[in-house]
VEXDREN-2710 file (C-alpha; in Angstrom, 1 decimal):
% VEXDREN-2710
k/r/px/py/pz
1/UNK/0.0/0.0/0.0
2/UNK/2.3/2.4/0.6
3/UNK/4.2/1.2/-2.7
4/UNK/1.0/2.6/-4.3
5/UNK/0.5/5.9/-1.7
6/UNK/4.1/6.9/-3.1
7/UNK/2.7/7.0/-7.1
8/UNK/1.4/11.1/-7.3
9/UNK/-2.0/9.7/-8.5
10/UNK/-2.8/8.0/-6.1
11/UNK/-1.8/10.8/-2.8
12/UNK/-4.1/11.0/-0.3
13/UNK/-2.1/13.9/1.1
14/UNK/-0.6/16.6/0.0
15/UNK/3.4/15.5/0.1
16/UNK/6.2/17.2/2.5
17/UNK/9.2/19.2/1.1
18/UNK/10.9/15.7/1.8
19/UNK/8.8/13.2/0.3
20/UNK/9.1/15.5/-2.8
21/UNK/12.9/15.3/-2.3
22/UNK/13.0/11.9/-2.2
23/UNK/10.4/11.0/-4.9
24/UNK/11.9/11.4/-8.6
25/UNK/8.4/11.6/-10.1
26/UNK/7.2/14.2/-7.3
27/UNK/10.4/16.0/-8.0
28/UNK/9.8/16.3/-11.7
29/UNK/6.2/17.1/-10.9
30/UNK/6.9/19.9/-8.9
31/UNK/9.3/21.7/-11.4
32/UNK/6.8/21.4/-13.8
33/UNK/4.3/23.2/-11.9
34/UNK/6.9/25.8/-10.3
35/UNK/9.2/25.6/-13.4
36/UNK/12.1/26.2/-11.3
37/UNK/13.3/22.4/-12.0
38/UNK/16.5/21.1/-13.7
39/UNK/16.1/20.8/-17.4
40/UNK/17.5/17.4/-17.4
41/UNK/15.0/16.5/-14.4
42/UNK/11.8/17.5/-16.1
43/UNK/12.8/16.0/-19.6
44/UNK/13.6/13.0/-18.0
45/UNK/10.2/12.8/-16.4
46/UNK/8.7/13.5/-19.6
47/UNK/10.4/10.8/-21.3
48/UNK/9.5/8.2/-18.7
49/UNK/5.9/9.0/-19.0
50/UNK/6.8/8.4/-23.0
51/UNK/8.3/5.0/-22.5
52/UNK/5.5/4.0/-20.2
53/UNK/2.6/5.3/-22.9
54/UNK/5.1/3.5/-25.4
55/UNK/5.1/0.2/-24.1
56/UNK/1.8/0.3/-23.3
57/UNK/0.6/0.4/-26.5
58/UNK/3.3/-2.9/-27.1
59/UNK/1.2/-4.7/-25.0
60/UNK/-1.6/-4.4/-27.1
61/UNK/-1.3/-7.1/-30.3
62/UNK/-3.2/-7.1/-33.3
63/UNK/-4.4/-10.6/-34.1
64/UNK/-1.6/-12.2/-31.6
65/UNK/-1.8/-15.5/-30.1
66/UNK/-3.4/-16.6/-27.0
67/UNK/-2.2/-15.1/-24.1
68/UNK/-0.9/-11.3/-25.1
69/UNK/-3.1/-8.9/-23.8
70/UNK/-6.3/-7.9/-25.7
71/UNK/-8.0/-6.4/-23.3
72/UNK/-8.5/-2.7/-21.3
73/UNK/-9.9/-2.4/-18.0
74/UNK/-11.4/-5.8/-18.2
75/UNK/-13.1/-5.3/-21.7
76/UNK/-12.6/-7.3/-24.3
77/UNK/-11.3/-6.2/-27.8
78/UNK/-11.6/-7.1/-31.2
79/UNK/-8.6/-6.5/-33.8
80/UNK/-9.8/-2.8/-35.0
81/UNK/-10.3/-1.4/-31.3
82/UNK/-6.6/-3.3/-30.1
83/UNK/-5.1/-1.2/-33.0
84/UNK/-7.2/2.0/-32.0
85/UNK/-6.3/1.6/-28.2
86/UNK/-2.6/1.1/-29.4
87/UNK/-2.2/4.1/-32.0
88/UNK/-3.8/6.1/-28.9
89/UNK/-1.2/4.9/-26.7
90/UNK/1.9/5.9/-29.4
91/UNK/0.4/9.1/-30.0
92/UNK/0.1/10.2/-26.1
93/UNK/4.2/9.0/-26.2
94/UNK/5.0/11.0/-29.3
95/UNK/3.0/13.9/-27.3
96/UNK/5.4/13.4/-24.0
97/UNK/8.7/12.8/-25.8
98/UNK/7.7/16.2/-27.8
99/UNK/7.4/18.1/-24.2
100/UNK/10.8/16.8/-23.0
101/UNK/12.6/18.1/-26.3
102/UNK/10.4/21.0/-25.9
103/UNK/12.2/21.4/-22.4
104/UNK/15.8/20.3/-23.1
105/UNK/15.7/22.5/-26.9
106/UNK/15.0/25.8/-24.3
107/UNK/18.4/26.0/-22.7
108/UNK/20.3/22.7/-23.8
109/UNK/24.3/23.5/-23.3
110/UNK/25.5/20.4/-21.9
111/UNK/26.3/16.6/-23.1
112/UNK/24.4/15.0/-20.6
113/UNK/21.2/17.6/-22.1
114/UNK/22.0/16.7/-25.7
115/UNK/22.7/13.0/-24.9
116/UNK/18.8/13.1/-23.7
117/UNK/17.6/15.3/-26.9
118/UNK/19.4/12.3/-29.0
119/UNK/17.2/9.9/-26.8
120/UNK/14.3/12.1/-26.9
121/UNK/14.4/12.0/-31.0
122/UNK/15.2/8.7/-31.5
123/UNK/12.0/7.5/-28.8
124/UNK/10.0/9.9/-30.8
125/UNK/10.8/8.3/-34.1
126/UNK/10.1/5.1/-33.3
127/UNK/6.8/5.8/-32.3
128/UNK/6.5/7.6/-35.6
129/UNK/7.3/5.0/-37.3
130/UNK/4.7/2.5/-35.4
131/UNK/2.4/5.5/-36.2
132/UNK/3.3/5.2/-40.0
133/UNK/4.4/9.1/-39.7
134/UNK/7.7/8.0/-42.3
135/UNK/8.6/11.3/-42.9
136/UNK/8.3/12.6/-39.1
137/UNK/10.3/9.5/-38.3
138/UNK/13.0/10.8/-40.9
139/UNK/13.3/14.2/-39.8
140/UNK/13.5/13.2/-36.1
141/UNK/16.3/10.7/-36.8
142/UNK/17.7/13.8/-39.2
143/UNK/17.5/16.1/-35.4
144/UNK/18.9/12.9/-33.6
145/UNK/21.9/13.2/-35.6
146/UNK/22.5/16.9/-35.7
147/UNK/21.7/16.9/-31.7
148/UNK/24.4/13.8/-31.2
149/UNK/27.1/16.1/-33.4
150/UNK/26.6/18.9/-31.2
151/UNK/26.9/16.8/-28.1
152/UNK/30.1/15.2/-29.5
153/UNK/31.5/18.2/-29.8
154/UNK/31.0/19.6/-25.7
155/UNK/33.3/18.8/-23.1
156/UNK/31.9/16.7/-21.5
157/UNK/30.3/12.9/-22.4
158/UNK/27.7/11.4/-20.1
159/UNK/24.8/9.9/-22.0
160/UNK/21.7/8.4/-20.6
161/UNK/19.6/7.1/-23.4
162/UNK/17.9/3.6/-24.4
163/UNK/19.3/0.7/-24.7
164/UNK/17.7/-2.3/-28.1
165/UNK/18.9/-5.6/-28.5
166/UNK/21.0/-4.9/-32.2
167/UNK/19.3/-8.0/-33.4
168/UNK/15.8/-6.0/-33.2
169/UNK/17.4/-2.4/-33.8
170/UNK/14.9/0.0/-32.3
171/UNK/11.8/-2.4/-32.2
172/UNK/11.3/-1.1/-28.4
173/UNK/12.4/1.2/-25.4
174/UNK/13.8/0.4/-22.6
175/UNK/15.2/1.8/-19.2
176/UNK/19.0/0.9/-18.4
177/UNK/18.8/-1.7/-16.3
178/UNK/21.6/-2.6/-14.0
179/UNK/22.8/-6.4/-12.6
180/UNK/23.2/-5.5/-8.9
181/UNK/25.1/-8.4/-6.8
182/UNK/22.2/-10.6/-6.1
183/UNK/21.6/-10.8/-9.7
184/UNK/18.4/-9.2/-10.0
185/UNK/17.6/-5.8/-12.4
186/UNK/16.9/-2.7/-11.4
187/UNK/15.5/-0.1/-12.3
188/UNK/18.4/2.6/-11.8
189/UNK/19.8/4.9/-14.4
190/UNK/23.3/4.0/-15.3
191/UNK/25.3/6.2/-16.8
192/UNK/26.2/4.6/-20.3
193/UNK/27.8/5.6/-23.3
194/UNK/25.7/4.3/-26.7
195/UNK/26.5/4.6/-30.1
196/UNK/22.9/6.3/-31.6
197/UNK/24.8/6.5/-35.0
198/UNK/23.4/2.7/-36.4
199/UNK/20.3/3.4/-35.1
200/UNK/19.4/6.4/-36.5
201/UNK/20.4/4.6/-39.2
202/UNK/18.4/1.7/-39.2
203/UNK/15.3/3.6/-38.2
204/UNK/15.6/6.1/-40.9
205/UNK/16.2/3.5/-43.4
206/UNK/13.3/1.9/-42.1
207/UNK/11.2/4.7/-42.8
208/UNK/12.7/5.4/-46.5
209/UNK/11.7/1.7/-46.9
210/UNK/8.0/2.3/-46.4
211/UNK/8.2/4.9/-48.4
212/UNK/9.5/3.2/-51.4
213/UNK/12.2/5.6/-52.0
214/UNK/14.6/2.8/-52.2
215/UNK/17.7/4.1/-53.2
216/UNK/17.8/6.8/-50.2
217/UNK/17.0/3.5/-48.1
218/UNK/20.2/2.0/-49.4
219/UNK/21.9/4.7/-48.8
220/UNK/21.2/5.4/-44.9
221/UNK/21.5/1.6/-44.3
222/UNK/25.2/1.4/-46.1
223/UNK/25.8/4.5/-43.8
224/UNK/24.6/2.3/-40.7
225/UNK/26.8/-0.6/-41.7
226/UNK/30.1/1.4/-43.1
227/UNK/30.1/1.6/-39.0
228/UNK/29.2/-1.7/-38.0
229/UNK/29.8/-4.0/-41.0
230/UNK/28.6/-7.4/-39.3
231/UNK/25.2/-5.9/-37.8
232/UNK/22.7/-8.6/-38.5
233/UNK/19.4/-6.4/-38.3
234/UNK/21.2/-3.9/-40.3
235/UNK/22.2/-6.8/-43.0
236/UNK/19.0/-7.9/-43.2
237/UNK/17.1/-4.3/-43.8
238/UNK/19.5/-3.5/-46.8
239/UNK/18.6/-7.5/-47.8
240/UNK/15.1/-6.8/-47.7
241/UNK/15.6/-3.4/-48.7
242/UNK/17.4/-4.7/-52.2
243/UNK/14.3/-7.3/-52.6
244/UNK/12.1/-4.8/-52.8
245/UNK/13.8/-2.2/-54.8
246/UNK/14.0/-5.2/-57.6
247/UNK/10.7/-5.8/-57.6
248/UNK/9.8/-2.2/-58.1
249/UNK/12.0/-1.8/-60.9
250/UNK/11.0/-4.9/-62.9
251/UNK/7.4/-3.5/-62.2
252/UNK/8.7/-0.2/-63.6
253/UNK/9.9/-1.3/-66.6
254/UNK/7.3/-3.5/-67.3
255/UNK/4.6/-0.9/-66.6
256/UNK/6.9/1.2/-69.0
257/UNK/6.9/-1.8/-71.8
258/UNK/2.9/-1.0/-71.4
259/UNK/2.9/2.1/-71.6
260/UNK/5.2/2.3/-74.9
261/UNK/2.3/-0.3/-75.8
262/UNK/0.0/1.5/-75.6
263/UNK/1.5/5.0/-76.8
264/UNK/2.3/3.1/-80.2
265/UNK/-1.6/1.9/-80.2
266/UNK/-2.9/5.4/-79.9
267/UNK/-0.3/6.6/-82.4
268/UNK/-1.9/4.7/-84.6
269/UNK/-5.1/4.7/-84.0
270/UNK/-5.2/8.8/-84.3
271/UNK/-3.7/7.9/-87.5
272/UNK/-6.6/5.8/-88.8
273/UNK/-9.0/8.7/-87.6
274/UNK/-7.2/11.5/-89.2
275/UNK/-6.8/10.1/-92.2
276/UNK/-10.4/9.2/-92.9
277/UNK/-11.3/13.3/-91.8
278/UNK/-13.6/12.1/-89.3
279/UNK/-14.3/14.8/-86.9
280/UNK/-14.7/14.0/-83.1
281/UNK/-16.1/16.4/-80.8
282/UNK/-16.7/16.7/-77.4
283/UNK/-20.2/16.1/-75.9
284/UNK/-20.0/19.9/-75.0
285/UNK/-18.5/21.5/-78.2
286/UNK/-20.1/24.1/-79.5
287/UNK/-21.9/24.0/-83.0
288/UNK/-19.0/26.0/-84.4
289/UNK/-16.7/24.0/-83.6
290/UNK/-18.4/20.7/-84.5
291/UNK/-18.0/22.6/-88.1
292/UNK/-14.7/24.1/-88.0
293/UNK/-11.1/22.1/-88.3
294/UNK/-11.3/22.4/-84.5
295/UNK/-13.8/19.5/-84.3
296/UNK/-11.1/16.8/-86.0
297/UNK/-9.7/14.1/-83.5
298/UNK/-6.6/14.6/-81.7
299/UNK/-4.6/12.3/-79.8
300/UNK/-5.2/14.7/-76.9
301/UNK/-8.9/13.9/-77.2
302/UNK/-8.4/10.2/-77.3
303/UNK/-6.4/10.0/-74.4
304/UNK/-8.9/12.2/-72.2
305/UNK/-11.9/10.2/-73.6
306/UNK/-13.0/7.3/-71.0
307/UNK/-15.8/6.1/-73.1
308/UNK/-16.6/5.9/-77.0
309/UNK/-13.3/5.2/-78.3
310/UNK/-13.1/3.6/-81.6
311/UNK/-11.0/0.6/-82.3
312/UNK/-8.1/-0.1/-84.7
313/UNK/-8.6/-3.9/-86.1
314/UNK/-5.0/-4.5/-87.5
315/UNK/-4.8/-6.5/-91.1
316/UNK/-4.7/-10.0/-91.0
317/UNK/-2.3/-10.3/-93.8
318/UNK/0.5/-8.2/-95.0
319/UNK/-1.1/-5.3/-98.0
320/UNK/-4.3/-5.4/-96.5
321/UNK/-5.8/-2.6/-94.8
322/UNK/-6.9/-1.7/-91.1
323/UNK/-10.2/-1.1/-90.3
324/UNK/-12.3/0.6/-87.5
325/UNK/-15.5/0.1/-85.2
326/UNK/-17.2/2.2/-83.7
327/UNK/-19.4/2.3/-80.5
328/UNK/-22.6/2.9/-82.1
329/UNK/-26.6/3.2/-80.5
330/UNK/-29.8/2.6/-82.2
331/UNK/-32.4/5.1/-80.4
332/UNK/-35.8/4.1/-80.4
333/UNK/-37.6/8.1/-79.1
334/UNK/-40.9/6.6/-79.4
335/UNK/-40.4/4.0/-76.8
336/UNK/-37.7/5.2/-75.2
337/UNK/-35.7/2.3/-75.9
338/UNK/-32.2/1.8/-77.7
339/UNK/-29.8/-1.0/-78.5
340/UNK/-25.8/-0.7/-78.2
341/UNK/-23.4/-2.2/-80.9
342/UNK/-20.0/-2.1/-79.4
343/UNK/-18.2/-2.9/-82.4
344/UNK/-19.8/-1.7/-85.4
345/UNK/-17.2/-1.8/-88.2
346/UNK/-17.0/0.5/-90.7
347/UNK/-17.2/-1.6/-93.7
348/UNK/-21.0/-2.6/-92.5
349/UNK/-23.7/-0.4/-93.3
350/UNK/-26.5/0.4/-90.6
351/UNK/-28.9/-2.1/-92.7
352/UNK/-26.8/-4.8/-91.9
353/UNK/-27.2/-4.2/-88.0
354/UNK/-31.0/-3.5/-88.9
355/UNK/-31.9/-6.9/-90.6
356/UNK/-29.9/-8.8/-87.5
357/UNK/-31.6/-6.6/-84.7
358/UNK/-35.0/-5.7/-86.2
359/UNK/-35.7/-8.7/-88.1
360/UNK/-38.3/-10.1/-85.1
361/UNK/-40.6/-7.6/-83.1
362/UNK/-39.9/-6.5/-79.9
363/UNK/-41.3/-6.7/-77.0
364/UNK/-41.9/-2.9/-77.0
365/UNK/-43.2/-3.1/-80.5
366/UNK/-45.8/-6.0/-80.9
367/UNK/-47.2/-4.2/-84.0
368/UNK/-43.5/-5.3/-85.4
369/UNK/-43.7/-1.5/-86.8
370/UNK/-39.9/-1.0/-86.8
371/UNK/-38.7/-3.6/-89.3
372/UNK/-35.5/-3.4/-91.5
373/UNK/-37.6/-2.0/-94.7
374/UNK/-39.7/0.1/-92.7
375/UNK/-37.5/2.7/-90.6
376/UNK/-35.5/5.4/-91.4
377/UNK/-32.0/6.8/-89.7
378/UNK/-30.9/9.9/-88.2
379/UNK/-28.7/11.8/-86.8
380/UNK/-28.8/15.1/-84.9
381/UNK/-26.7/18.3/-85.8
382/UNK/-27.0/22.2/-85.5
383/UNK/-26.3/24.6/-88.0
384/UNK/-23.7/27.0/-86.4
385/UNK/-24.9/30.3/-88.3
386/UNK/-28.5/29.9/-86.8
387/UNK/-27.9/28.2/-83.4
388/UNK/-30.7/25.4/-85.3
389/UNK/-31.2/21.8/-84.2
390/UNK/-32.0/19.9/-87.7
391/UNK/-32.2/16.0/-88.0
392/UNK/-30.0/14.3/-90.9
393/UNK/-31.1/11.6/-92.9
394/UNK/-28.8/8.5/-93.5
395/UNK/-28.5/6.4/-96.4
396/UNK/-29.1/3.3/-94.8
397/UNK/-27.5/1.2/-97.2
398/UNK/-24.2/2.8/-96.9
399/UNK/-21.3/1.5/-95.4
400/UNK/-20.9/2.9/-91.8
401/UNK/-17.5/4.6/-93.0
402/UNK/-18.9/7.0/-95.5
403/UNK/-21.7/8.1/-92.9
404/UNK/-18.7/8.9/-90.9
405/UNK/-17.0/11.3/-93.1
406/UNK/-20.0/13.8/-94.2
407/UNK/-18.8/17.0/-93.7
408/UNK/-22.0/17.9/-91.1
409/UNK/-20.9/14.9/-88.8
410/UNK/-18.7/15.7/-86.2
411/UNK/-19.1/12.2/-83.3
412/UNK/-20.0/14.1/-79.8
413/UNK/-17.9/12.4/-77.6
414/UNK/-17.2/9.6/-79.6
415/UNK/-20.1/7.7/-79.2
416/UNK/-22.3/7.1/-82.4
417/UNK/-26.3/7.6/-82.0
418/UNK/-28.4/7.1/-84.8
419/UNK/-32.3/8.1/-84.2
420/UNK/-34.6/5.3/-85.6
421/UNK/-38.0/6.4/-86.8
422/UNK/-40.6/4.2/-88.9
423/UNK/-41.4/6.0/-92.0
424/UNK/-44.9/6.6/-91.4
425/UNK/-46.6/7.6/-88.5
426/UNK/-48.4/9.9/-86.3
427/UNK/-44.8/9.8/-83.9
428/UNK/-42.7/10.2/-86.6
429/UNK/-44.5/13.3/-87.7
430/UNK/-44.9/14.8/-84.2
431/UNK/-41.0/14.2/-83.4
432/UNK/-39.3/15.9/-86.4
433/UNK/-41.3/19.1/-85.4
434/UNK/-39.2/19.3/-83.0
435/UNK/-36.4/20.0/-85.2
436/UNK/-36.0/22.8/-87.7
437/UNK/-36.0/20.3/-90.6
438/UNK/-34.7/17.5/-92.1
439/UNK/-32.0/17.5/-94.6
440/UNK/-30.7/14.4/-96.9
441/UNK/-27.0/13.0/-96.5
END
């Protein structure tokens, strides 16, 4: 109990000017609150509440096996709340590690107050990292290495920091512990001297990893081992480091192979287009522009264009030549119906598709009204001195192609519609009053 009294939560009492002498976390506490206290004693305390909030959230494991804790305050947790409980518990450490450099960067002149920044930065960064902050884990192992030149280069050299196993460079943080004669730890603060440089290294590489930027990886890792050439973890990072990189690069250059693939495709493709003169517009060109040189495809358009793009059917055989189809629709006004072609090629005419599609009533047209000798195509254009919508009519017997390269066509965003009306009909003559006339191909 009175293990517990001496936490500060947990005083019943307001403390005596000796208890607080005695007590390093009441000391701290109080030259927080007075700030009148050592640097070095309030970052400290600040770091301690970081390495507790630290490995509290390593307690916590996503999906681990029986036994590790996945639970808080006696509730159970699933998966998503374990890794929401534990990103809260790195974020509260990245919060008190900022406070102590906060503290230590107000007045820092000694080695023993830039040994702690070092610590400070590189506690911070690996909470950064577990956070997936890459680039705030980079920059803090970029401060961790500026703070440990400056502290190289004062008098004198006490360092208190963390201590990692080198076979798991920086995977947690620890207090220095010390053997005392019965062989037991402690928790005491030793006065050590540790080598930050490999794992600022490591960490940073770490970071450059996730990022993919691979050769800036290499780079801080080869840095890491040019000063400890046999470091295992550090091996195994530039290993894994030059696995991935490989794999990125063979993605690369295959993603490159398809994009040359590709590039040659549209080449000649816009090609095929231009040298037919068919015009492509967009859906919301003007009608001068529909009749102006303005209107002809470019590769521009073809590349911006997610739907109606034509397609290039290469020869079969060596001096014959490459054809196109289109995207076409058959739009049925009266019963607001239509039917989609996707590949209509030019070489067909729209009474081909009209004997396949129309040679059986449909459901819509039980009368059997629209039959292949009975309707009539259109298409919509406006005459650009007038602002006036007129309907064009189509040879129906025509190949697709020559419909395709009258002057007063120009696609609208690539996608062919043809207006299908019988050639009789109360409808027929109701809907072409709705356009200023009707003109022949």
């Amino acid at each position: 109990m009175d293990q517990v009294q001496a936490v500060p939560l947990f005083m019943r009492e307001t403390p005596t000017a000796e208890q607080v002498a005695n007590n390093p976390n009441l000391a701290a506490l109080a030259a927080i609150l007075t700030d009148d206290g050592e640097t070095i004693e309030v970052a400290e305390y600040y770091k301690k509440e970081g390495n507790d909030a630290f490995k509290a959230g390593n307690k916590l494991v996503v999906g681990g096996a029986k036994g590790t804790k996945k639970s808080v305050g006696g509730k159970a947790l699933d998966d998503g709340m374990v890794m929401t409980e534990k990103m809260k518990h790195y974020r509260n450490a990245v919060e008190k590690y900022t406070m102590g450099i906060g503290t230590i960067m107000k007045e820092a002149k000694t080695s023993e107050e830039m040994g702690l920044l070092v610590t400070l930065y590189m506690n911070r960064s690996m909470c950064n990292l577990s956070l997936g902050n890459y680039r705030m884990c980079i920059n803090d192992c970029e401060d961790a290495e500026a703070a440990l030149e400056i502290k190289n280069s004062l008098p004198v050299a006490r360092e208190e920091g963390e201590v990692d196993n080198k076979e798991n460079m920086g995977a947690k943080i620890e207090e220095v512990t010390n053997e005392d004669t019965k062989g037991e730890k402690t928790a005491t603060q030793l006065p050590v001297v540790v080598d930050f440089r490999p794992k600022i290294h490591f960490r940073a590489a770490k970071a450059y990893l996730a990022l993919r930027q691979y050769t800036t990886a290499l780079t801080w890792v080869d840095k890491g081992l040019s000063g400890e050439p046999a470091n295992d973890a550090m091996l195994k990072l530039r290993k894994e480091i030059m696995t991935e990189k490989g794999k990125y690069e063979r993605m690369y250059r295959k993603q490159e192979k398809e994009n040359k693939r590709v590039a040659k495709e549209l080449r000649e493709l816009v090609a095929a287009v231009n040298i037919r003169g068919i015009k492509l517009c967009s859906a919301d060109t003007t009608a001068e522009d529909k009749n102006s040189d303005r209107a002809l495809h470019t590769s521009e358009w073809f590349e911006n264009s997610s739907t109606g793009k034509c397609t290039l059917i290469k020869a079969a055989q060596e001096g014959e030549e490459d054809h196109l189809a289109w995207p076409v629709y058959f739009m049925y006004p009266e019963s607001n119906q239509s039917d989609f072609i996707q590949s209509f090629h030019e070489t067909t005419s729209l009474m081909d598709h009209a004997k396949a599609i129309l040679a059986e009533a449909a459901p819509w047209d039980p009368s059997h009204n629209y039959n292949p000798t009975n309707v009539e195509f259109y298409y919509g254009t406006t005459d650009p001195k007038t602002d006036k919508a007129w309907l064009v009519q189509v040879n129906k017997e025509n190949p697709l192609l020559y419909v395709l390269q009258t002057p007063r066509l120009a696609i609208p965003g690539g996608l062919l519609q043809f207006i299908v009306l019988p050639k009789t009909g109360a409808f027929r003559t109701e809907y072409i009053k709705n356009f200023e006339g009707v003109v022949q191909e």
